[in-house]
C-alpha positions as CSV (number, residue, x, y, z in Angstrom):
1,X,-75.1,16.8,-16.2
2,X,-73.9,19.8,-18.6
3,X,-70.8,21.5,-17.9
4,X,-69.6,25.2,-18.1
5,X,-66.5,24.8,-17.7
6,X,-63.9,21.7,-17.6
7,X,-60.1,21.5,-16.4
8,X,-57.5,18.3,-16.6
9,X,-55.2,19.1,-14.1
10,X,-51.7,17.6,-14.0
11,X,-51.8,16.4,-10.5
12,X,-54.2,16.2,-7.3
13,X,-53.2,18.6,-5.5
14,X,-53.3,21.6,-8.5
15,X,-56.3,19.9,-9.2
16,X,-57.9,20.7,-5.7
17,X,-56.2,24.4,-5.3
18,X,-57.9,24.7,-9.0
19,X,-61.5,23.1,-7.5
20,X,-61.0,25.6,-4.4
21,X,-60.4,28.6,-6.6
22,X,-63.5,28.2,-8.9
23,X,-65.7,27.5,-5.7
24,X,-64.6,30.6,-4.2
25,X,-65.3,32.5,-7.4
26,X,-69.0,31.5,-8.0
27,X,-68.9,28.1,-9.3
28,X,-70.4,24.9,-8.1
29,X,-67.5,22.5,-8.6
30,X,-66.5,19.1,-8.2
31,X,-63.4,17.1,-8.2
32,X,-63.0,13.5,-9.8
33,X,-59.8,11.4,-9.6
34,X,-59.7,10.5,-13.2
35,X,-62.3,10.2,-15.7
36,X,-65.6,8.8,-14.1
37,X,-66.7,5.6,-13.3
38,X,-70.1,5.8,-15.7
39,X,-71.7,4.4,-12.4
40,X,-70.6,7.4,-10.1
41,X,-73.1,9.7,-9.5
42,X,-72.0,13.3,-9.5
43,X,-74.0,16.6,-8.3
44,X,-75.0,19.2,-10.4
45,X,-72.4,21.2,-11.1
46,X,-71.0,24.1,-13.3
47,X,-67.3,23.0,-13.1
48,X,-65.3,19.4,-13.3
49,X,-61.5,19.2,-12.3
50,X,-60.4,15.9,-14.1
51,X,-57.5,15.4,-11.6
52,X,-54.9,12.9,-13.6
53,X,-51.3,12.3,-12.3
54,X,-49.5,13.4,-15.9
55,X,-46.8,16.3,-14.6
56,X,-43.6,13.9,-14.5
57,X,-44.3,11.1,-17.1
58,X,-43.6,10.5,-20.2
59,X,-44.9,12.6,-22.3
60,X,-46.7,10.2,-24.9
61,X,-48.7,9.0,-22.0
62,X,-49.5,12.6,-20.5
63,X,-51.0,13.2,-24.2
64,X,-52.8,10.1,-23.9
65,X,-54.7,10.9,-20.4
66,X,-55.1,14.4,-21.3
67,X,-56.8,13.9,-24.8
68,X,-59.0,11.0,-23.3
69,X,-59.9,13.6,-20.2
70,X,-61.3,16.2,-22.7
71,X,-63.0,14.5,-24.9
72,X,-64.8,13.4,-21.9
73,X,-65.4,17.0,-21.1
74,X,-66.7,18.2,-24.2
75,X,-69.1,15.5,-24.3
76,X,-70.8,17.0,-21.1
77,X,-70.8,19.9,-23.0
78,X,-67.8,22.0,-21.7
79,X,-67.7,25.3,-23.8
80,X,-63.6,25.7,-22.1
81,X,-61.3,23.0,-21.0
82,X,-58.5,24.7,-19.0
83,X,-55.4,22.1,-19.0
84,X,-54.3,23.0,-15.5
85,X,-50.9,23.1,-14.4
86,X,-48.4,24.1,-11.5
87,X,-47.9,27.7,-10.8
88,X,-43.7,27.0,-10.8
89,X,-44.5,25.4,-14.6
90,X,-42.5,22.5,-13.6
91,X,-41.5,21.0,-16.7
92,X,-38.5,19.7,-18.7
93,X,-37.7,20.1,-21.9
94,X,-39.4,17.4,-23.1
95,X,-42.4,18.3,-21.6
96,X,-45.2,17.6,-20.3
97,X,-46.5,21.3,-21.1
98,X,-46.0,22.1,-24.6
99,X,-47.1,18.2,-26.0
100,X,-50.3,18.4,-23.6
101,X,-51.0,21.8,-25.2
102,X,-50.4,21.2,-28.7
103,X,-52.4,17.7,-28.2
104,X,-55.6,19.7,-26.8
105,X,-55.0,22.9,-29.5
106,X,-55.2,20.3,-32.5
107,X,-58.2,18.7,-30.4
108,X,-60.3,22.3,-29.9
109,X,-59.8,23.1,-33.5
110,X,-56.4,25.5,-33.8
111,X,-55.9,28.8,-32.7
112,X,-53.4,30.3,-30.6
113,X,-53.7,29.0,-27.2
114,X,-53.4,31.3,-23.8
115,X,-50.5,30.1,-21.2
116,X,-49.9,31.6,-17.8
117,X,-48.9,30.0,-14.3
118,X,-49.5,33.3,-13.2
119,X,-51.8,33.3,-9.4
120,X,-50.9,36.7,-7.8
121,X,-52.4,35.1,-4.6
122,X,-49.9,33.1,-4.2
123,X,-47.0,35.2,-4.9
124,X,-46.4,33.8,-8.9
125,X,-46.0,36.6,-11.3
126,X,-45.3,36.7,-15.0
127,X,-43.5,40.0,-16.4
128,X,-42.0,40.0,-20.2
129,X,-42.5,36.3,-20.3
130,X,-40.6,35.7,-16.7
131,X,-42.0,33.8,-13.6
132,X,-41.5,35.6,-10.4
133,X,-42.0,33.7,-7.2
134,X,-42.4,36.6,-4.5
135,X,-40.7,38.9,-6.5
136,X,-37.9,36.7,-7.3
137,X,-37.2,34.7,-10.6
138,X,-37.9,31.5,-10.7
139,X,-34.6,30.2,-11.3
140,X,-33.4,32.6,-8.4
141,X,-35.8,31.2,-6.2
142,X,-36.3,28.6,-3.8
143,X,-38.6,26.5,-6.1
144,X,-36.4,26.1,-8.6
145,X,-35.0,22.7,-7.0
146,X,-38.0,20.7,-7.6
147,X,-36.8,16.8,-7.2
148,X,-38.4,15.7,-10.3
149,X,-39.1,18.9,-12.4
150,X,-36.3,21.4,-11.4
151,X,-36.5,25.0,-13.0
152,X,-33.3,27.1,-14.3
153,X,-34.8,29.1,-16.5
154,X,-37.4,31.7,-15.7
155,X,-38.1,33.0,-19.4
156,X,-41.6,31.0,-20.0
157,X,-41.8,31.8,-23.8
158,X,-38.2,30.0,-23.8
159,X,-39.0,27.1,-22.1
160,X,-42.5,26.6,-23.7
161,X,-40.8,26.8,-27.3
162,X,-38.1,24.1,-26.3
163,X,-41.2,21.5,-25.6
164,X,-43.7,22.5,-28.2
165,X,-43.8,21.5,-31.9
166,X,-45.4,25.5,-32.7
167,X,-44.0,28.9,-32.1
168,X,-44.4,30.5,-29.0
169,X,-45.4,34.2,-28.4
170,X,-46.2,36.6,-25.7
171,X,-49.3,38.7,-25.0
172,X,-47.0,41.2,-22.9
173,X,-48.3,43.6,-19.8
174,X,-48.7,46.9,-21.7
175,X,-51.5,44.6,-23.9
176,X,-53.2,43.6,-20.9
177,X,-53.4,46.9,-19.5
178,X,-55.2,47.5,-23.1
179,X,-58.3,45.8,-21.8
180,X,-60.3,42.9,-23.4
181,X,-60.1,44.2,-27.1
182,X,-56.4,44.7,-27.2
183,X,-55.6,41.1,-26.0
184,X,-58.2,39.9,-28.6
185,X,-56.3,41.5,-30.7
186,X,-53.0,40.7,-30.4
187,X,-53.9,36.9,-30.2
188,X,-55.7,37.3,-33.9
189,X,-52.2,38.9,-34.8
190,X,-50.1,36.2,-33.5
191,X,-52.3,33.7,-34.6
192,X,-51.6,35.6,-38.2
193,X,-48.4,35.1,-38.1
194,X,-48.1,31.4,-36.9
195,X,-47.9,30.9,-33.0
196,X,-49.6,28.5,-31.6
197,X,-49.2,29.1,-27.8
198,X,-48.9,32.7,-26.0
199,X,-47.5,33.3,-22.8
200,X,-49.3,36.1,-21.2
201,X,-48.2,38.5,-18.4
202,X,-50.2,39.2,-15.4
203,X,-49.3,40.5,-12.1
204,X,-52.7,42.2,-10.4
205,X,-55.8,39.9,-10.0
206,X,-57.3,42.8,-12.9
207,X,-54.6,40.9,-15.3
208,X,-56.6,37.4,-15.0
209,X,-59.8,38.9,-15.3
210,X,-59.0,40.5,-18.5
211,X,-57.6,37.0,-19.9
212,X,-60.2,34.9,-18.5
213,X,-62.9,37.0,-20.2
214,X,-60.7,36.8,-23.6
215,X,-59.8,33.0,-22.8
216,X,-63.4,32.1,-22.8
217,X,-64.4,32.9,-26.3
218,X,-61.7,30.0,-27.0
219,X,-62.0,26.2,-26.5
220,X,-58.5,26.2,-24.6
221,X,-56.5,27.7,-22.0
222,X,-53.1,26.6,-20.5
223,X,-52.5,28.0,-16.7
224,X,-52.6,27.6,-12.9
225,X,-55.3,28.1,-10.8
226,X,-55.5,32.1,-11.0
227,X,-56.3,31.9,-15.0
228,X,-59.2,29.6,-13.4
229,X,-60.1,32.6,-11.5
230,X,-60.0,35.0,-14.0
231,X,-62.2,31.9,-16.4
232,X,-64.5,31.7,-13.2
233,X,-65.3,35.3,-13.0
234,X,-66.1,35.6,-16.7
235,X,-68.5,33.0,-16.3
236,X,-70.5,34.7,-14.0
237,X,-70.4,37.8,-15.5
238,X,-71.6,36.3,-18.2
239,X,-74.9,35.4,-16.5
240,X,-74.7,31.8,-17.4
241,X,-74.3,30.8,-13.7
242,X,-78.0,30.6,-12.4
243,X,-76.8,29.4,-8.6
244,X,-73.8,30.5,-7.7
245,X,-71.2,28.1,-5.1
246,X,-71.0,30.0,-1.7
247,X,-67.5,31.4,-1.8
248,X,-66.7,29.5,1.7
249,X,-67.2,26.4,-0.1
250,X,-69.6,23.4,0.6
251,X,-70.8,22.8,4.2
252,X,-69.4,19.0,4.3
253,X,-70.8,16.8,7.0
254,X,-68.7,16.0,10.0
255,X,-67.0,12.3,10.0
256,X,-65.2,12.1,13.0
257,X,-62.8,9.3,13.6
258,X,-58.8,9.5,13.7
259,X,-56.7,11.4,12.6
260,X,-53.2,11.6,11.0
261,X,-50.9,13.9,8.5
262,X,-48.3,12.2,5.8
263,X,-45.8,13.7,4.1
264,X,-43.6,13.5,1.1
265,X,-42.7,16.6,-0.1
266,X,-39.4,17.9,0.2
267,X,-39.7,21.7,0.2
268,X,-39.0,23.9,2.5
269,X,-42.3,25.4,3.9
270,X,-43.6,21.4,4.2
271,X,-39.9,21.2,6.1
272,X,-41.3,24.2,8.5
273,X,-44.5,22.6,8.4
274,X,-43.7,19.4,10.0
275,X,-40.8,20.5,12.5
276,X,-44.0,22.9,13.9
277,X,-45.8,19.8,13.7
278,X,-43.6,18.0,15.9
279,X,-44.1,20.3,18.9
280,X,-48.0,19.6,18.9
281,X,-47.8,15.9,17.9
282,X,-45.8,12.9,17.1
283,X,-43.8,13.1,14.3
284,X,-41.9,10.2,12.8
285,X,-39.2,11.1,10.5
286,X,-38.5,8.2,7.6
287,X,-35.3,7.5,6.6
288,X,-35.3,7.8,2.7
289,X,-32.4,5.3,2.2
290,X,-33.8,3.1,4.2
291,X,-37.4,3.0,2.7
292,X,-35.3,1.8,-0.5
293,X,-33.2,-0.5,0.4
294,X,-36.0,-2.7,1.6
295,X,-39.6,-3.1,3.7
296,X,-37.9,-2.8,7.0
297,X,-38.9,1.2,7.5
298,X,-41.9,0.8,6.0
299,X,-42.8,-1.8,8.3
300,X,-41.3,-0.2,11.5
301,X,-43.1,3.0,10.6
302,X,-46.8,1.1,10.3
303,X,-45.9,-0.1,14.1
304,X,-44.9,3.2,15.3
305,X,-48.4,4.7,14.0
306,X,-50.2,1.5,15.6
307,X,-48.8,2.2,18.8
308,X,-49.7,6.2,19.0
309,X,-52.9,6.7,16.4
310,X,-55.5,6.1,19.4
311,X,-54.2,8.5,21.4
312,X,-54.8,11.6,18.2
313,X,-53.3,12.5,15.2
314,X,-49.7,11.7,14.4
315,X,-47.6,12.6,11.2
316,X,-45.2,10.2,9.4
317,X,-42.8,12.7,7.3
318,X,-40.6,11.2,4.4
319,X,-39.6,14.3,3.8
320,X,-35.9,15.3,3.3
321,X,-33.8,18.7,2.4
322,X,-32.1,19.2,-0.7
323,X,-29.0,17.7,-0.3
324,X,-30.1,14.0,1.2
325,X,-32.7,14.5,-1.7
326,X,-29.7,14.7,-3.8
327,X,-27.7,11.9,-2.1
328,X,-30.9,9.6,-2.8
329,X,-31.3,10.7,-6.3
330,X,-27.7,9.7,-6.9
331,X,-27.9,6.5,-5.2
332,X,-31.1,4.7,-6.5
333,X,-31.9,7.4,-9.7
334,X,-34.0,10.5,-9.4
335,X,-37.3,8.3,-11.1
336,X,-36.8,5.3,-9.1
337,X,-36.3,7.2,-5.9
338,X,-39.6,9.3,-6.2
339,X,-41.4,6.0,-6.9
340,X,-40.3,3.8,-4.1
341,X,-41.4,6.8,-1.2
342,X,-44.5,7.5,-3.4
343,X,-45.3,3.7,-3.1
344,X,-44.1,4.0,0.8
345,X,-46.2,6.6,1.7
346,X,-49.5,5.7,0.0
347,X,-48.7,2.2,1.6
348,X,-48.7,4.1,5.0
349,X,-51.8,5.8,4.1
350,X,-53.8,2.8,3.4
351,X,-52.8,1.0,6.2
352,X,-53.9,4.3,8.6
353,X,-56.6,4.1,7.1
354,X,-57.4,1.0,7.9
355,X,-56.9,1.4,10.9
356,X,-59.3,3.7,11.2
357,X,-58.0,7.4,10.0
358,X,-60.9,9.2,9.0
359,X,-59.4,12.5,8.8
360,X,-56.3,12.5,6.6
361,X,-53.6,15.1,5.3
362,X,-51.5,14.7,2.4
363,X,-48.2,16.6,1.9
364,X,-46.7,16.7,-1.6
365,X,-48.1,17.1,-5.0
366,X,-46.9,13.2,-6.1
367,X,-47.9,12.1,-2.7
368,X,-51.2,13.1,-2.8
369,X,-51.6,11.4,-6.1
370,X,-50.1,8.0,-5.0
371,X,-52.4,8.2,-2.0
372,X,-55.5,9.1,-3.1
373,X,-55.1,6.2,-6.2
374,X,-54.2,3.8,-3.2
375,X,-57.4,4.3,-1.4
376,X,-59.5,4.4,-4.8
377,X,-61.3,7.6,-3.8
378,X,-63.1,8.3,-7.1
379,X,-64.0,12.2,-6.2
380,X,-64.5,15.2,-3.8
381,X,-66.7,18.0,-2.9
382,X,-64.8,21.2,-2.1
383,X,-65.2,22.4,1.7
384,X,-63.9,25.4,3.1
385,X,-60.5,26.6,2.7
386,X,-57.8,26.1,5.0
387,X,-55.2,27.8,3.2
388,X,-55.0,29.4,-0.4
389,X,-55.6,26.6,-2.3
390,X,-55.8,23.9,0.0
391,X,-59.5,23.6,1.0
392,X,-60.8,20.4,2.7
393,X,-62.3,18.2,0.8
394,X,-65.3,15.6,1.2
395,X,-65.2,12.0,-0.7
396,X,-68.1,11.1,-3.2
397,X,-68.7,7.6,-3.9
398,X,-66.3,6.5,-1.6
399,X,-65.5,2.6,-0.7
400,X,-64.2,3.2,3.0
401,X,-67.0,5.7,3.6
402,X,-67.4,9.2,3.9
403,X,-63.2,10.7,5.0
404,X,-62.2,14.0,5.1
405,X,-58.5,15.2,3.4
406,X,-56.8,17.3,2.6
407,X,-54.2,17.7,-0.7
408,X,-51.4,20.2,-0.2
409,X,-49.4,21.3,-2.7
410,X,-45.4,21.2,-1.3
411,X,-44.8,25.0,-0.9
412,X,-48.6,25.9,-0.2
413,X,-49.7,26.7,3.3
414,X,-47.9,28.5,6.7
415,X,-46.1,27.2,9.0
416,X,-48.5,26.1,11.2
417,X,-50.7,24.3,8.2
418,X,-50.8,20.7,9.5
419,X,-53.2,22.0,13.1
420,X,-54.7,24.3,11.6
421,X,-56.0,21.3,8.8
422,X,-57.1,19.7,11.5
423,X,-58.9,22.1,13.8
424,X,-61.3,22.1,10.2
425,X,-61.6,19.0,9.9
426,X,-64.1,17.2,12.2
C-alpha cells in the first residue's frame, strides 16, 4: 500500500470527522486505531487517519505517539502528514499543539509549518489569528468550557507561541485572498525571518483550498478537518488520484443486531441530544459522583441495560452540565475524574457489547477513545455521513465481528443526532 496523504489525529472522533471529510472530497480513506498491527490487512487506499488518543496527555508522550505515527506514514510513502487536531484547538499551555508540531517540523525537515482549526462547515473561523465559533470568539463562546482543555483565549498565534519552542506568525486574510503565490510567499518570508509555525486565516471554503494547494508542496500541516479538505481537493486536482472515493462514502454491509448509544460528553448540544433521546428511548442518567466513589453505579447501570437492550436501543448518558462537572472536578481532581467515567463508560460499552450490541454510538471525543481501545477495534471504513463529521463507520479486522459505530465529537451533530444515527445504521 502507497499513501497520498497521511494524518495523526489527536483523538478518535477528529480522526473520523477528518476520515469523513477526505472521503467526501475524493479520497479513498481509511481509519486505523493506532499504528497497525503488521498482520492487519488494509484496502487500497489514498488516505490513512492514524487515530491516537494524544489531546490531554502529557506532552512528552503526545511527542512520542505522534513521531512513532509518522514515521510510519512516510514509510508507506506519504508525500503530507497532516497532524490533525480539534477545531476549538483545545490545548493548554503546555501543549499538546505546539510540542507535537515542532516534533513533526524537526522530523519533515524545517520550514515553517501551516496551522489552522479553521472548518467553515462547522461554524469555526479564524480572522487576524482569532477563532470564531459561529461568529463568536472562542473564549466568548460556549466551547470555551471544555472539562479537560478549557479555552480563554481566542488569539491562536498567542496561544501557539506560549506552547512552542519557535516563533509563531500569521498568514493573515488579505494574503489568502492573494491566491496560491502570495501565501507561498509570505511563508518563504516568514520562514526568512525565523517562524516556525503560521497561523493562517480562513473563513470561506475558497480560504482552505488556497492553503491546501500551498500546504501540499510541504511535508507538514497543523489543522482540523477543513485544512484536510482543502489538502483533499489539491490532491485531486492534482491528478494523482486515479479512482476517486464516492463522496457518500463506502456502501458498508448491513450487521443487524442491537442497538444502544453511550455518552460522556458534557457539552451542551450532547446535553440536547440525549434529553431528545429520552423521549424516543430509555435513557439512564449516571450519577458522576457515584461512578467514583465506587463499582456500585457501574454495576446498577450494566443491570438496567440487561433488563431493556432486547426490547431496542437504549442510551446510558454520564453526561453532566458545567457546574456538577465542576463539583466533580473539585471533588476527585479534574484528571482523575475524566478517567474514572472514561474507564466507566468503555466498561459499559464492552459489556453491551457483549451482550450483543451490534450497532453502537459513542458520545464524547475521550469517550470514544476509551471505548473503541476497550473493544480492540483495530480500524474502520468510512460509510455515509450522518452528520458533518460524524459518518458511520464499518470495523476492519475486528475480533467481535463485523459492528457498526459511530464516534461523535461533543458539540457535533443536531438535536435529534442519536435516531437519526440509528435509522443509518442497520
Amino acid at each position: 500500500m502507497t499513501l497520498l496523504l497521511g494524518s495523526i489525529a489527536d483523538d478518535y472522533t477528529g480522526a473520523s470527522d477528518l476520515a469523513n471529510t477526505l472521503t467526501k472530497n475524493g479520497l479513498r480513506t481509511v481509519q486505523t486505531i493506532g499504528i497497525p498491527d503488521p498482520d492487519l490487512a488494509l484496502p487500497d487506499v489514498d488516505a490513512v487517519v492514524v487515530s491516537l488518543k494524544i489531546r490531554s496527555v502529557a506532552a512528552q508522550e503526545a511527542v512520542s505517539a505522534a513521531s512513532t505515527a509518522e514515521a510510519w506514514l512516510r514509510a508507506r510513502g506519504a508525500i503530507h502528514v497532516l497532524y490533525k487536531i480539534c477545531s476549538t484547538f483545545d490545548s493548554t499551555d503546555a501543549g499538546n499543539i505546539g510540542p507535537v508540531t515542532d516534533a513533526l517540523r524537526k522530523a519533515a525537515g524545517g520550514g515553517p509549518v501551516i496551522v489552522t482549526p479553521a472548518f467553515p462547515e462547522t461554524g469555526r473561523t479564524v480572522y487576524a489569528g482569532h477563532l470564531f465559533v459561529n461568529g463568536m470568539p472562542l473564549d466568548e463562546s460556549p466551547l470555551k468550557d471544555h472539562p479537560l482543555n478549557p479555552m480563554h483565549d481566542a488569539n491562536l498565534v498567542r496561544v501557539l507561541a506560549r506552547q512552542s519552542s519557535g516563533t509563531v506568525g500569521l498568514v493573515d486574510l488579505a494574503t489568502i485572498a492573494g491566491g496560491a503565490d502570495a501565501v507561498r510567499s509570505r511563508l518563504a518570508a516568514l520562514g526568512a525571518s525565523g517562524v516556525t509555525a503560521a497561523i493562517a486565516d480562513a473563513v470561506f471554503e475558497s480560504d482552505l483550498e488556497t492553503l491546501g494547494a500551498v500546504a501540499l508542496e510541504t511535508p507538514l500541516s497543523t489543522g482540523a478537518s477543513g485544512l484536510g479538505l482543502g489538502l483533499a481537493r489539491a490532491l485531486v486536482h492534482s491528478g494523482r488520484i486515479t479512482q476517486p472515493a464516492r463522496a457518500a462514502g463506502t456502501a458498508l454491509p448491513a450487521v443487524g443486531g442491537l442497538a444502544a448509544i453511550v455518552a460522556g460528553s458534557c457539552s451542551a448540544a450532547t446535553l440536547r441530544q440525549i434529553a431528545e433521546a429520552e423521549r424516543i428511548m430509555p435513557v439512564l442518567r449516571l450519577d458522576p459522583e457515584k461512578l467514583l466513589s465506587g463499582p456500585d453505579e457501574l454495576a446498577a447501570a450494566i443491570s438496567w441495560a440487561g433488563d431493556r437492550i432486547a426490547s431496542g436501543p437504549v442510551a446510558i448518558a454520564a453526561s453532566a452540565d458545567p457546574q456538577a462537572v465542576a463539583r466533580v472536578q473539585a471533588r476527585y481532581g479534574r484528571e482523575a475524574s475524566g478517567h474514572a467515567i472514561e474507564s466507566a463508560t468503555s466498561a459499559i460499552a464492552e459489556e453491551l457489547v457483549a451482550r450483543g450490541v451490534r450497532r453502537l454510538v459513542v458520545a464524547g471525543g475521550e469517550t470514544s477513545g476509551a471505548a473503541v481501545d476497550r473493544l480492540g477495534i483495530p480500524a474502520f471504513l468510512i460509510g455515509p455521513e450522518i452528520a458533518p463529521g460524524v459518518p458511520v463507520l464499518g470495523t476492519v479486522g475486528n475480533a467481535q465481528g463485523k459492528m457498526l459505530l459511530a464516534l461523535k465529537s461533543g458539540n457535533f451533530g443536531g438535536d435529534d443526532f442519536f435516531a437519526a444515527a440509528l435509522s443509518m445504521m442497520h
